[in-house]
C-alpha positions, 0 to 999 in steps of 0.5 A: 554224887550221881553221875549218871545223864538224868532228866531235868524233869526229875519228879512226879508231875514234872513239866516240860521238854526233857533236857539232858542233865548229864554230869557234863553239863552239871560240872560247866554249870558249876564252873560259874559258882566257882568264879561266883564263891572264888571272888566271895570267898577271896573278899571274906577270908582274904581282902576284908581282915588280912589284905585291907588291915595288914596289906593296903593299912586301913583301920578295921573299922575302915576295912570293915565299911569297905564291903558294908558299903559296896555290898550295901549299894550291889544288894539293892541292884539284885532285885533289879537284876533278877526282874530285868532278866523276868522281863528279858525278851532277846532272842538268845534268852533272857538269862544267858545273855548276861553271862556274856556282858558281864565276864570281862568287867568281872574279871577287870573289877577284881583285878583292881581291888589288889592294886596299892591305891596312889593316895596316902591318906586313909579316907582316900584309900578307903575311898578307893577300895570302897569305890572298886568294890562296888563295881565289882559287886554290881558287875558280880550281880549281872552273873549272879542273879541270872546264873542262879535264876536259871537253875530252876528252869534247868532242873524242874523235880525236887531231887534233879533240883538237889542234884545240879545244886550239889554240883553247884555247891561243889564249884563254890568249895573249889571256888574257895580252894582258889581264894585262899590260893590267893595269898601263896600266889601273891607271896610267890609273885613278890610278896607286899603290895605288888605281889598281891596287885600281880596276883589279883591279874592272874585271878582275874583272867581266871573267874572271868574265862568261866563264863564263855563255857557256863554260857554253852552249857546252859539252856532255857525252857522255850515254855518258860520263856513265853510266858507274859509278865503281868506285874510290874517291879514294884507288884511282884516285890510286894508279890515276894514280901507276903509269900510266907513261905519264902520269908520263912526260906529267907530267914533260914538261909540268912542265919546260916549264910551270916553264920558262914560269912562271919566264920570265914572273916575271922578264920585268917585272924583266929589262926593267927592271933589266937592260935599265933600261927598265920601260916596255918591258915591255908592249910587249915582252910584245905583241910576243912575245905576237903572235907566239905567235898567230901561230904557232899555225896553223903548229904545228896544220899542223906537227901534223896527221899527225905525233906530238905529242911530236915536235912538243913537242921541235922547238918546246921546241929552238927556244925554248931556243935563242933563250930563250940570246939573252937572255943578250947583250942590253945596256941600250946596244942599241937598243930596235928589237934587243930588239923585233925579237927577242923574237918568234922567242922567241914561235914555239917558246914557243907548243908547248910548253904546247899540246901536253902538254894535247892529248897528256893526252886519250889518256893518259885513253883509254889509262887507260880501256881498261885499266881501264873507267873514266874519269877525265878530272877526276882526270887534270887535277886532278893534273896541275894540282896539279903545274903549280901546285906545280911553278911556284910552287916554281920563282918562289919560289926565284928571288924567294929567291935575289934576296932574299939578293943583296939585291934591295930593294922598291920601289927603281928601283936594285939590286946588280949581283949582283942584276942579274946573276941576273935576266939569267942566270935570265932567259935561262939557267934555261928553256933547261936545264929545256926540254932536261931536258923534251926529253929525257925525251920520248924515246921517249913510247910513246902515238903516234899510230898507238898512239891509233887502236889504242886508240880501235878497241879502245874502240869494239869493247868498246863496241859490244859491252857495248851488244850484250850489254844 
């Protein structure tokens, strides 16, 4: 990973005010994508299977709605998010501001999640968690469309763009090291249901404090923040619907993020109803974890004078193919095998959500040389809306099809035939949704000669509107 200052202009024909990229900066960044993939991660790997199933009693068909409503609710206020912040005008910036409004409600939402809801009855308790679900997913949105919005301002040239992203991906993975913290933490504290409620305070001072310093250390371009706004919410979604570009982008990156999600649902029951060992789970997600950090550096090299889609598709072939190992795993095999292999696992899993949020930054400078617009927030609020829906629609049907083989809550012993689907979602369904991802990424038209084509033509149409004035 390149530590060194550099300029966010980054690239042939790159606009702009140069600004500081240094590695200080790039690492407060990321402190918001670890608050971001910290509560994501918890909820997936953690709250969904383990804690609503085995902690708080709901049937997986209830735990499963939990997020498919909360998330289905929050998806939609993406878009609404990210075109109010293309349409902010406060003086401290039209991004910035809501990292600020939203940290405390954050923090206070997540907190609430790991409390024993006071009613006895299922549709009460699913009505609890579901209810605080949704507020903590819309006080979630409030950070991260704008959050995400700003990083294309920030970093303008397509290798600065990767860079800062690996950065960002970098938090996500510590992000995640802390989720699943989540359950060590809750036994240490007593264990059950108080364990988990006093576990969920502590955590929620954590990926709520972030937020004050994210704030400091981001920065807006004065240029991009002047420019009007012509259309209206309703023009500029229709504006991003028949940008092709975009939906190609949107599909690629849905493939691989439901991929993603639907692995790391069903992890924490793979370990410990297929494997019988639940309590390798957390070391399990360590290692594999590792090994996606470690990684890292190696992808931005890979990177560096190559297309990003191409780079998408090597390392969405390589977790495919070793994602099918899984399949042969046995509960009889020594711990050593599984811990060994779990890592390989790790390298290609580190591109596959690195790269989609780098390649959106040209898709957005490609929309604004086409239109004269920018529209970062309403990019990244749909794109966020389709990762939340399309994940959430993708555990719920898995945790559905658990519920009718006849999987039970808190049980340590379930039906083979629940076994059995546990494996094969497990290992099987992320492979085939990163091929259909592969293969949509034929041919992806935004390259990188394309993007300095784009940026030059950016810059000479700046530079001569500013003349004319």
């Amino acid at each position: 990973m390149k530590l060194g200052a550099e300029r966010s202009r980054g690239g042939p024909g790159a606009r702009g005010a140069p600004h500081e990229l240094g590695s200080l900066r790039k690492i407060t960044y990321a402190a918001g994508d670890f608050t971001l993939n910290g509560s994501l991660a918890s909820l997936s790997l953690i709250y969904t299977t383990y804690f609503l199933t085995q902690i708080a009693d709901l049937r997986p068909v209830l735990a499963g709605l939990v997020p498919m409503i909360g998330r289905a609710v929050d998806a939609f206020a993406d878009p609404v998010m990210g075109r109010l912040s293309d349409l902010t005008t406060w003086r401290a910036g039209r991004r910035r501001p809501y990292f600020l409004l939203g940290a405390l409600p954050y923090g206070i939402s997540f907190a609430a999640l790991w409390v024993d809801a006071p009613f006895a009855g299922q549709g009460a308790r699913f009505a609890y968690y579901a209810g605080v679900y949704v507020v903590h997913a819309l006080s979630m949105t409030v950070l991260t469309v704008p959050y995400l919005a700003i990083l294309p301002e920030m970093a303008t040239g397509y290798d600065a763009r990767t860079s800062l992203n690996t950065f960002r991906t970098f938090g996500s993975m510590i992000g995640i090291f802390a989720a699943v913290a989540v359950r060590p933490v809750a036994q240490a504290l007593g264990g059950a249901k108080p364990g988990f409620a006093a576990a969920g305070e502590l955590f929620g001072v954590l990926l709520a404090a972030p937020w004050f310093a994210v704030h400091r250390a981001t920065f807006e371009r004065p240029e991009f923040r002047a420019r009007p706004v012509g259309l209206g919410f309703g023009e500029g979604l229709r504006v991003v619907a028949r940008h092709r570009t975009f939906t190609q982008l949107t599909m690629i990156f849905l493939m691989g993020r439901i991929a993603m999600d639907l692995a790391g649902a069903l992890l924490i029951l793979y370990m410990t109803f297929w494997i019988g060992r639940s309590r390798d789970f957390e070391p399990v997600m360590s290692l594999f974890l590792t090994a996606v950090i470690l990684a890292l550096p190696f992808w931005l090299r890979i990177a560096q004078g190559r297309d990003k889609a191409r780079v998408f598709v090597l390392g969405s072939l390589w977790w495919a193919a070793t994602s099918l190992g899984m399949l042969l795993a046995r509960p009889s095999w020594p711990r050593w095998v599984l811990f060994a292999y779990v890592p390989v696992i790790g390298l290609g899993y580190a591109v596959v959500d690195l790269m989609p949020w780098s390649m959106l930054g040209e898709v957005i400078d490609e929309d604004d040389l086409a239109t004269g617009e920018r529209r970062e927030g309403l990019y990244n609020g749909v794109f966020t809306f389709l990762r939340k829906l399309g994940g959430a629609l993708g555990v719920f049907l898995a945790l559905g099809l658990l519920d009718w083989l006849g999987f039970e809550p808190n049980r340590s012993e379930q039906s083979e035939a629940a076994r059995q689907a546990i494996r094969w979602m497990t290992a099987l369904a992320p492979a085939c949704l990163l091929g259909i991802g592969v293969w949509i990424a034929r041919g992806y038209p935004l390259t990188r000669e394309r993007h300095n084509e784009i940026l030059r033509a950016l810059t000479q149409r700046d530079t001569g509107t500013t003349a004319a004035h």
